[in-house]
C-alpha positions in Angstrom: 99.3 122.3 106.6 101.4 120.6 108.9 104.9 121.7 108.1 105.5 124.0 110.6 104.6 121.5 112.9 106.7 119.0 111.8 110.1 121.9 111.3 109.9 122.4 115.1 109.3 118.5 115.9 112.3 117.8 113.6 114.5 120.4 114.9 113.0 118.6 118.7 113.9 115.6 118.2 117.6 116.6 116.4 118.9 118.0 119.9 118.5 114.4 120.9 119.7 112.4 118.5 123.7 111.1 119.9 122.9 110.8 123.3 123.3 107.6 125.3 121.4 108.7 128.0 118.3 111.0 127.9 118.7 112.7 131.3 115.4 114.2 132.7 116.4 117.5 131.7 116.5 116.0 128.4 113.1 114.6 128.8 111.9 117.6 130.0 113.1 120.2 127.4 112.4 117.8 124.3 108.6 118.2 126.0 108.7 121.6 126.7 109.2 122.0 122.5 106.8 119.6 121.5 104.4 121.6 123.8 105.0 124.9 121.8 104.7 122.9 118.5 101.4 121.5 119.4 100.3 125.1 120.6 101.3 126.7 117.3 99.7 124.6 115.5 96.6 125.4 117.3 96.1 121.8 118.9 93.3 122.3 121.3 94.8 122.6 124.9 93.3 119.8 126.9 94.7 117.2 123.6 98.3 118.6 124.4 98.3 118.4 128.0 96.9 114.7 127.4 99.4 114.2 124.4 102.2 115.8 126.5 101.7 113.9 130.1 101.4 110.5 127.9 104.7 110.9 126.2 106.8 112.1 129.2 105.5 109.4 131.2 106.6 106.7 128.6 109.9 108.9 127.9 110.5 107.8 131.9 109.8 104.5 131.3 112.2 101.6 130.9 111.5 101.3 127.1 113.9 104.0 127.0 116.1 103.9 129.1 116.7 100.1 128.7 116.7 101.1 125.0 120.1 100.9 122.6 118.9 104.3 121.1 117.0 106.3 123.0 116.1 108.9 121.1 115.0 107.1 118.5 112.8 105.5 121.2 110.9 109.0 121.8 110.6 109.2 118.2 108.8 106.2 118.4 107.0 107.2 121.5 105.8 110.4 119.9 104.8 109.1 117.1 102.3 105.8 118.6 100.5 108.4 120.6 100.1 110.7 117.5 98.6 107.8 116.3 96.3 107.3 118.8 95.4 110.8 119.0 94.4 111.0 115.7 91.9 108.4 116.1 94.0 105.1 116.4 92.7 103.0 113.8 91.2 103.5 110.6 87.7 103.9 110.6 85.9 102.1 107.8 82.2 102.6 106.4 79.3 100.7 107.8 76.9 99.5 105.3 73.3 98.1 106.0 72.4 94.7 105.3 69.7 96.0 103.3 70.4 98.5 101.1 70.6 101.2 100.1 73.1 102.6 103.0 72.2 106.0 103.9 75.2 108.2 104.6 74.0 111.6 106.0 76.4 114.8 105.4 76.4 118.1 108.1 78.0 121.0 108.3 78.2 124.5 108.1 78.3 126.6 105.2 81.3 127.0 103.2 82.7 123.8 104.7 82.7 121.6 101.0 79.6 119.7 101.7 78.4 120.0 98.4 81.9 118.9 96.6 82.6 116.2 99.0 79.4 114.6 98.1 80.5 114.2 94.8 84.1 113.3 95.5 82.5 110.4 98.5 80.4 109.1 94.9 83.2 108.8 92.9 85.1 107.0 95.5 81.9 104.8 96.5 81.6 104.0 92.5 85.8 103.5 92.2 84.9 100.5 95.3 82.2 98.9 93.0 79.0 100.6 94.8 76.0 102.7 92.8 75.8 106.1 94.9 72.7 108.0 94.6 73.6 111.9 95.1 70.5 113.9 97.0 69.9 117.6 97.0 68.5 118.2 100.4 70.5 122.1 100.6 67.3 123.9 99.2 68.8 127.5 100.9 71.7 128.4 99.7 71.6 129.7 96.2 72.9 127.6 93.2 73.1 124.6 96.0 71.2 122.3 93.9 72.8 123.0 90.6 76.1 122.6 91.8 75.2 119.0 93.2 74.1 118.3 89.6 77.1 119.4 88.0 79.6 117.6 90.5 77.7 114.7 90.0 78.0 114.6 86.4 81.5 115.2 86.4 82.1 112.3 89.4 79.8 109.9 86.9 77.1 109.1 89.9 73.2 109.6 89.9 71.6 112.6 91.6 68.0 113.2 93.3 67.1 116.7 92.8 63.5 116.9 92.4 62.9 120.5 93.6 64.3 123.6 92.5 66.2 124.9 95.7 67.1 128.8 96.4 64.2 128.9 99.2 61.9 126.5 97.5 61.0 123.1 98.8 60.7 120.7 101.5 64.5 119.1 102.2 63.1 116.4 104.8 60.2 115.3 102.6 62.9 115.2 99.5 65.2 113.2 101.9 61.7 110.9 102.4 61.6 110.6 98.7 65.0 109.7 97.8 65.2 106.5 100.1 61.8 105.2 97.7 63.9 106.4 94.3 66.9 104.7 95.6 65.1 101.1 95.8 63.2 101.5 92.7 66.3 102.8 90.8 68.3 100.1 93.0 71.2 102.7 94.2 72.8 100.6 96.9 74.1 104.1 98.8 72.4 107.3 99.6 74.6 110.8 99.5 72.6 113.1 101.5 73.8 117.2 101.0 72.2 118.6 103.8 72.2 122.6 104.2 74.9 124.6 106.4 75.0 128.0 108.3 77.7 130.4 108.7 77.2 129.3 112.6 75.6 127.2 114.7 71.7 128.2 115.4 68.3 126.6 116.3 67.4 126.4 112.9 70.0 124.5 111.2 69.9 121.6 114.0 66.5 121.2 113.8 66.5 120.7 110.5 69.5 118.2 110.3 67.6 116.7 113.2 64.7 116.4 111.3 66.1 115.0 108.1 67.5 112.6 110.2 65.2 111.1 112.0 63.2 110.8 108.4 65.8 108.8 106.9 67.9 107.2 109.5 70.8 107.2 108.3 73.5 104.7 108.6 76.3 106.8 108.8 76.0 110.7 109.5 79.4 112.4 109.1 80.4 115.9 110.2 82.1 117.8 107.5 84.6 120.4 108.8 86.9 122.7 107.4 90.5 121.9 108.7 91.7 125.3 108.1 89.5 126.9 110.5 91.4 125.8 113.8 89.9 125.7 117.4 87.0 126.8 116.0 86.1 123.3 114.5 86.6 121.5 117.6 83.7 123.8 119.1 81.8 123.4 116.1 82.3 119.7 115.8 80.7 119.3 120.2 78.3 121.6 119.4 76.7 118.7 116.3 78.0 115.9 118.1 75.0 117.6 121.0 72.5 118.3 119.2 71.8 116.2 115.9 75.1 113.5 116.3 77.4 112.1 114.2 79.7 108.5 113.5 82.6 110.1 111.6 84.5 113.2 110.6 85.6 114.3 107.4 88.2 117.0 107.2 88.2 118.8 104.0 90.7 121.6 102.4 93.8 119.6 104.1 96.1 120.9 101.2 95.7 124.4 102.8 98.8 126.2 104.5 96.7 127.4 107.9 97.7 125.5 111.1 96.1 122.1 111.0 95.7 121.9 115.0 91.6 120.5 113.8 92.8 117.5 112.3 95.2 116.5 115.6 92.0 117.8 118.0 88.7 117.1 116.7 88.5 112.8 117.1 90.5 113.5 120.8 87.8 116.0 121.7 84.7 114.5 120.5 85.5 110.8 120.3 84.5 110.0 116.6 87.3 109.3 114.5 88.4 110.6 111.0 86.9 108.7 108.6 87.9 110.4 105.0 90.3 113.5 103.9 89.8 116.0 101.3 93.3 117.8 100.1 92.8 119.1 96.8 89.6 120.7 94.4 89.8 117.6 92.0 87.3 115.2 92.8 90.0 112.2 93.1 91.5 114.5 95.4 90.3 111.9 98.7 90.7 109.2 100.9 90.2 107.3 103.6 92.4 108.4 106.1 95.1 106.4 107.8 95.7 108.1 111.2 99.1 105.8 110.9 100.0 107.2 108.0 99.0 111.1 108.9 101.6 111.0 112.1 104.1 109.6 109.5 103.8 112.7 107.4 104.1 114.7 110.4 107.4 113.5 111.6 108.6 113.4 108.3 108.7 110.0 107.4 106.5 110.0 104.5 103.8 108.0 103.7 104.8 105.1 100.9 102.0 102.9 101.4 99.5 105.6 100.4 102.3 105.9 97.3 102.1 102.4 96.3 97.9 102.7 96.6 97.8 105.1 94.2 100.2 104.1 92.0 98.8 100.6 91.7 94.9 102.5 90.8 96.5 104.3 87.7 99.2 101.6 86.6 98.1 98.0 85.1 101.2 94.9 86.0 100.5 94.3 82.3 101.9 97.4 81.2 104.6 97.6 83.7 106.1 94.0 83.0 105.9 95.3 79.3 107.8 98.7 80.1 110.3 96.6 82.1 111.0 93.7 79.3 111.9 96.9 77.0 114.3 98.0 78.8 115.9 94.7 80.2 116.3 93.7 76.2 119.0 94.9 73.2 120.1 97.9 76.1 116.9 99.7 76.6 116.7 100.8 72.7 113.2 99.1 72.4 112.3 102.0 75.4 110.9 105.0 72.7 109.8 108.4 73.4 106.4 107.0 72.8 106.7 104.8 76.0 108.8 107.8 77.9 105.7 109.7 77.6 103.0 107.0 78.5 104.6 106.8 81.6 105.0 110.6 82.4 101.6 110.7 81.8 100.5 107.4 83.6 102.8 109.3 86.9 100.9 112.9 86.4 97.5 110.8 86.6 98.3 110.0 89.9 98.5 113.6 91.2 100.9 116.3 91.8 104.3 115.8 91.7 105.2 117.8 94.6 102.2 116.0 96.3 104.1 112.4 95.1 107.8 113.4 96.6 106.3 114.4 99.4 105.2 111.3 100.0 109.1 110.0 99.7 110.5 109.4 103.2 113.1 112.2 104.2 111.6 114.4 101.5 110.9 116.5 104.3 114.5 117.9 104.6 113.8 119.0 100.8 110.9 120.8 101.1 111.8 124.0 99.8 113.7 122.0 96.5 109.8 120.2 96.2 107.7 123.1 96.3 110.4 125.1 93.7 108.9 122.7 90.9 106.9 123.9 88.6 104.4 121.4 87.3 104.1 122.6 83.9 107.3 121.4 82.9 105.9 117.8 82.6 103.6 119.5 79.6 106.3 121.5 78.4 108.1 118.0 78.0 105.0 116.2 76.5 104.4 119.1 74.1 108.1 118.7 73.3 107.2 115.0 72.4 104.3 114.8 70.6 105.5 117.5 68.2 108.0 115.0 66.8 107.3 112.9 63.8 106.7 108.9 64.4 110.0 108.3 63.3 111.8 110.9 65.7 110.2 109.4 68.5 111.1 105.8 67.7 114.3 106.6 66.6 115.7 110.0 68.8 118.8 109.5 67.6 117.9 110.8 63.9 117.1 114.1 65.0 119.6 116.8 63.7 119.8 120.4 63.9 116.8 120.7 61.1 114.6 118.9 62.8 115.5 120.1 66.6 114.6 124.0 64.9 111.2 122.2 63.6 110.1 120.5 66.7 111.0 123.7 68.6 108.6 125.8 67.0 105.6 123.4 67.3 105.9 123.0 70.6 106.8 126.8 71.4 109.9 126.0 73.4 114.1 126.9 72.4 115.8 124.7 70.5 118.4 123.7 73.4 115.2 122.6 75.2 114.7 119.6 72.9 118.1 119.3 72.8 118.7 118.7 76.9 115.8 116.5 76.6 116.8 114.1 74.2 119.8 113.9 76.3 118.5 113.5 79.5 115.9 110.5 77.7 119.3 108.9 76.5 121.2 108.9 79.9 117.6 107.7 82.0 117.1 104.9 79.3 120.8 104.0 79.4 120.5 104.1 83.6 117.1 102.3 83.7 118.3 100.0 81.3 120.9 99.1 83.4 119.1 98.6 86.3 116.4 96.9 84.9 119.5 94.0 83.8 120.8 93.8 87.2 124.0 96.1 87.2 122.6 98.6 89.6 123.6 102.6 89.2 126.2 103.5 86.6 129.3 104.6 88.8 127.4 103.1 91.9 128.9 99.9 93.7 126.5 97.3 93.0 125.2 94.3 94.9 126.5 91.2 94.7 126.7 89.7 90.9 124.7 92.8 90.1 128.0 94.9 88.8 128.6 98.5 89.1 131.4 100.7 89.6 134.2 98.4 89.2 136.8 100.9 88.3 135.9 102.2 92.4 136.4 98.5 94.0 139.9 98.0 92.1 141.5 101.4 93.3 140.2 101.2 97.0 142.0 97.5 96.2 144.8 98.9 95.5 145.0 101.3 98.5 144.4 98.8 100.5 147.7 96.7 99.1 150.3 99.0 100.5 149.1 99.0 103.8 151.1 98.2 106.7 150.8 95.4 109.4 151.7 95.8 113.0 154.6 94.2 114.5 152.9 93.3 117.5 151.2 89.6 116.7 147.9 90.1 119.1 147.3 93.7 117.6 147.9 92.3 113.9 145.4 89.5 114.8 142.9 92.0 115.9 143.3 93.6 112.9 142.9 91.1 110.4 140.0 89.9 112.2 138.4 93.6 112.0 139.6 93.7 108.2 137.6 90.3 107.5 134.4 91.4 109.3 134.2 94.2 107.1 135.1 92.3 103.8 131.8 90.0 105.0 129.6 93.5 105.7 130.7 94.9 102.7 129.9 91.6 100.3 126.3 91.6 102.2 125.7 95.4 100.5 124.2 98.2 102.2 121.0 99.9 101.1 120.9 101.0 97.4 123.9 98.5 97.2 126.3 101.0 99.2 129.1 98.9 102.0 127.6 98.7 104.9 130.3 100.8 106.5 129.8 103.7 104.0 129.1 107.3 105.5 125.8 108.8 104.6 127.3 112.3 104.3 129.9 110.9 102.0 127.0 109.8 99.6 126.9 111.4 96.3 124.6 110.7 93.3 126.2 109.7 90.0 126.4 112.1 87.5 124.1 110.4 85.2 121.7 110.7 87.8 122.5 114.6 88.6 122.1 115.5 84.5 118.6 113.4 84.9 117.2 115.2 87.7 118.0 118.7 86.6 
């Protein structure tokens, strides 16, 4: 949704990057772009004027121009009042002292009330509560039944004591549920109220109504954040007439101009509190308005990364992976454990969805959405149509059994071939890593080897150099020589000298093979 946004912010802030000094006109036209960005993305025009007149005045300020890098400094800049725009802080849930905690949805039609009551269950139930799901959308047709159905597949309760399509009484059901709830002892309340294709006298009414028979703790306005300006008009126009704490923006993974999500909590003044991007019901979050402005300059958003992967993998099992592969050179790492991990890594979402999460992935964003997510099945097909034996041992498999484990798995025979090559080279490069020796044909950290062969012939060049006749100019030179010997036995990132040139940077090919 936001990657047109963040191509022209990227491209603003490149023009930029190597100057000393940002001059005014420098200020001025990096300002000017950011302007048109935040247009095209349909950012409502009062937040950019705001957003804009905020960051040139800080631009002019002396944290810039007192600053060793500049334009790194208006990245900064631009990125704190994303931030703020979007809300500032994360907003968390308020529950009552006494349960059950009623949380109120509204909306209009179409905007995923219905799913994102079951999604905000599952997610209540993953944080230890016991939701209670109520059917108060007795218009629409099927309304009811689908609440029933996402609540069976999200594992919560649901109150559904009338039929729906035009029959029934949604505030006196609303009544009802609250009495279930503490005879059933839910400790939260889902309310699915009814939508409209637009705003009218009827549909506030009612969500005023159902409101005022329930008081709810929490009422949050469901919107649609592919549906641009329009949601910021919708959003004042509830916000009037029934209220609401907190915003949830659904259908995020969309590709329509996400100006809604960088408008709507400027506009109205009630934060984001949760994020729908996907149809799977573990497809939401809180959401971080920190980590949002990260995504949209293109610094990805690892801590969201590390949250998910510590839901769907257990230390136990990780210390376990990592002691096979620190011991006897990775050969107690079998094809078995290969594909528990591929499969522990596609629990946690899309891999597209994962890389871009990566910092700098952003630059690779054509390479990320090239990959076809049915290769991880091809490969676990691949796998599990291999005998015990072939899996513990891959090195048995001959020509015979390649054929064989082709045809069950419906793939050519060179495609288990590559693969059992590829497992070989990753288990000898994890392996490897997981000892301490860093990258094959990497130079490693100190005491942690690799790439020895590269030190001794950059040794060697460096024997027949020459020294300068002139004694201060030879001092000088020694002195530089022994600062970089010192930078260069601290490491770099990834174990790299200090001094080493980014576009000089090449992976091994090991790594190349893997990745292919």
């Amino acid at each position: 949704m936001f990657d047109t946004l963040s191509d022209r912010l990227a491209n603003t802030f490149k023009t930029l990057r190597g100057k000393g000094r940002l001059s005014e006109a420098d200020i001025d036209g990096a300002a000017r772009e950011i302007r048109i960005a935040l247009l095209e993305a349909d950012v409502a025009l009062p937040v950019v004027r705001a957003f804009i007149a905020s960051v040139k005045e800080r631009a002019r300020g002396a944290e810039v121009s007192k600053a060793l890098n500049p334009s790194q400094q208006v990245i900064k800049i631009v990125n704190e009042e994303l931030v703020q725009i979007l809300g500032g802080e994360t907003r968390r849930l308020r529950f009552a002292k006494q349960p059950p905690t009623v949380i109120m949805l509204a909306g209009l039609q179409g905007a995923g009330k219905t799913t994102l009551a079951g999604k905000l269950g599952r997610w209540l139930k993953a944080q230890g509560h016991s939701p209670l799901l109520v059917a108060c959308d007795l218009q629409r047709p099927n309304a009811v039944n689908q609440l029933s159905v996402v609540a069976e597949r999200a594992g919560v309760a649901v109150y559904a004591p009338q039929p729906g399509n035009g029959v029934g009484d949604p505030v006196q059901v609303a009544k009802d549920s609250i009495e279930h709830a503490r005879a059933k002892q839910y400790d939260v309340v889902v309310v699915d109220t009814a939508g409209r294709l637009g705003i009218d006298q009827e549909l506030m009414q009612q969500a005023a109504d159902i409101r005022d028979a329930v008081t709810p703790d929490e009422i949050l306005f469901v919107v649609d954040a592919m549906i641009g300006q329009d949601a910021v008009n919708t959003a004042e126009a509830f916000r009037d007439g029934v209220g609401f704490d907190g915003v949830v923006l659904s259908k995020l993974d969309g590709d329509a101009r996400g100006g809604a999500a960088l408008s709507i909590a400027h506009v109205t003044g009630r934060q984001i509190m949760f994020a729908s991007n996907g149809e799977k019901l573990d497809e939401f979050d809180a959401f971080h308005p920190d980590r949002m402005a990260s995504r949209i300059l293109g610094m990805g958003d690892v801590l969201s990364l590390i949250e998910k992967a510590e839901q769907t993998f257990s230390q136990e099992e990780a210390a376990k992976m990592a002691s096979k592969l620190a011991s006897s050179k990775g050969k107690d790492f079998t094809l078995d454990d290969f594909l528990a991990q591929m499969e522990q890594v596609r629990k946690m979402g899309s891999i597209s969805k994962l890389l871009g999460m990566l910092p700098g992935m952003a630059q690779m964003k054509d390479q990320i959405n090239s990959i076809d997510e049915r290769d991880v099945d091809r490969t676990a097909a691949i796998i599990k149509s291999m005998t015990p034996a072939e899996r513990a041992e891959p090195t048995i498999i001959n020509g015979s059994r390649r054929a064989r484990i082709a045809r069950g798995s419906g793939v050519e025979v060179s495609a288990v071939k590559s693969l059992v090559e590829r497992f070989f080279e990753a288990r000898k490069m994890m392996s490897r890593m997981a000892q301490g020796g860093g990258m094959p044909g990497m130079p490693g950290m100190p005491g942690m080897g690799g790439g020895p062969g590269r030190q001794k012939k950059q040794q060697k060049q460096a024997k027949g150099k020459r020294r300068s006749g002139n004694p201060m100019k030879r001092k000088a030179e020694e002195q530089a020589a022994a600062d970089r010997r010192e930078q260069a036995a601290q490491g770099g990132a990834f174990g790299l000298p200090a001094d080493a040139q980014a576009q000089d940077f090449e992976l091994p090919d090991e790594f190349k093979k893997f990745m292919r």
